[in-house]
C-alpha positions in Angstrom: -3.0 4.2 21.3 -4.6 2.3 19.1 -5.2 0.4 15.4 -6.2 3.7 13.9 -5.2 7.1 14.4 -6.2 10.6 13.1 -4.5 13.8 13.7 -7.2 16.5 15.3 -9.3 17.7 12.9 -8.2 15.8 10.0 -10.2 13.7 7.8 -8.2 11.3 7.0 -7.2 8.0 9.4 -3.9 6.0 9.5 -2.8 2.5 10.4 -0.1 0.8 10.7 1.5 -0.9 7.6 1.1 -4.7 7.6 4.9 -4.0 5.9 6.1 -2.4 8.8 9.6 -3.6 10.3 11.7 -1.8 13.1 14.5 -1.4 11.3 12.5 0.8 8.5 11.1 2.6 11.8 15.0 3.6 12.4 16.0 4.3 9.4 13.1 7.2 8.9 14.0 9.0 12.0 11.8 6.9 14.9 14.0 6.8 17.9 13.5 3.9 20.8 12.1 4.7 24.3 12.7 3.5 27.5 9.8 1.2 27.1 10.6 -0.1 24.2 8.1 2.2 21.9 9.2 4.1 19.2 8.7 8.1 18.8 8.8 10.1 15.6 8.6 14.3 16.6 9.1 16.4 13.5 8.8 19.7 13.3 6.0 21.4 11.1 6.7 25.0 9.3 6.0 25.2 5.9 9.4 27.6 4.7 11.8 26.7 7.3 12.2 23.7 10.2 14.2 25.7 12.2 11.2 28.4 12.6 8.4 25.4 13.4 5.5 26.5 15.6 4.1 22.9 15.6 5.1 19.2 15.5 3.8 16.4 14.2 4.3 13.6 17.1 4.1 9.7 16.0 3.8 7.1 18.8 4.0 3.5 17.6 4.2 0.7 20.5 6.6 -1.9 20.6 4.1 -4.9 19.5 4.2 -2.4 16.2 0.7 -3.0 16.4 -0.7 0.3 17.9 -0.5 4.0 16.4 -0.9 7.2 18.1 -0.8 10.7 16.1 -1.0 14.3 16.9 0.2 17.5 15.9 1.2 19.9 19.0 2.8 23.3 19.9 6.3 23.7 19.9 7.0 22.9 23.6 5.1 19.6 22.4 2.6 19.9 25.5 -0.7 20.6 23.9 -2.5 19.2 20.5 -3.9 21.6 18.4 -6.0 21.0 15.5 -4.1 23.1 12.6 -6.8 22.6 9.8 -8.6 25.5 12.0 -5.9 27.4 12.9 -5.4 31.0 10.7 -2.6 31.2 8.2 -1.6 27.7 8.3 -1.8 26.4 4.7 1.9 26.0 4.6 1.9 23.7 7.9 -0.9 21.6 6.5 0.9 20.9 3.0 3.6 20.2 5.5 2.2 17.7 7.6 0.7 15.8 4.5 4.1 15.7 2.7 5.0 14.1 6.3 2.8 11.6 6.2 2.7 10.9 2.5 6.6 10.0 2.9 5.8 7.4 5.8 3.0 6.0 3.8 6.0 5.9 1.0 8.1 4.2 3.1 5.6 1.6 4.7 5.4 2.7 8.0 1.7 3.9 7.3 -1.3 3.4 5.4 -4.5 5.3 5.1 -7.6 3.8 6.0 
């Protein structure tokens, strides 16, 4: 983990939001860990979630002060880069609605 983060193969890089509060983490789905970290999975299919053949996986640590991202396979065991991947324009619009509404709700900013 760390300060920034960027999905695989994407341009763009996220932080943190110097706004962020745990109880906003909560309320948009983040669920608590043993540890103490919180972890986002959401699946990633551009007509239906149901159907998803990837999700998008956000880590944040406890401190709120580290960010890990990735977007995996459905069995969530390997990261795959989907800008490279065929026939995935749906899953990418996807993804960036997904991020776009955690940037909305000041869990994340680009950087």
């Amino acid at each position: 983990m760390s300060k920034k983060a960027q999905i695989l193969g994407d341009t763009e890089f996220y932080e943190l939001s110097p706004e962020i509060k745990k109880y906003a983490l909560r309320d948009v789905g983040f669920q608590e860990t043993k540890q103490g970290n919180f972890r986002l999975e959401r699946p990633i299919n551009g007509s239906s979630p149901y159907d998803a053949r990837y999700v998008l996986k956000i880590t944040i640590n406890k401190d709120l002060d580290n960010l890990k991202l990735a977007t995996t396979d459905k069995s969530g065991m390997h990261n795959l880069n989907i800008f490279k991947l065929k026939d995935t324009d749906k899953e990418v619009s996807d993804l960036r609605y997904l991020l776009d509404f955690m940037i909305e709700k000041k869990v994340l900013v680009k950087s």
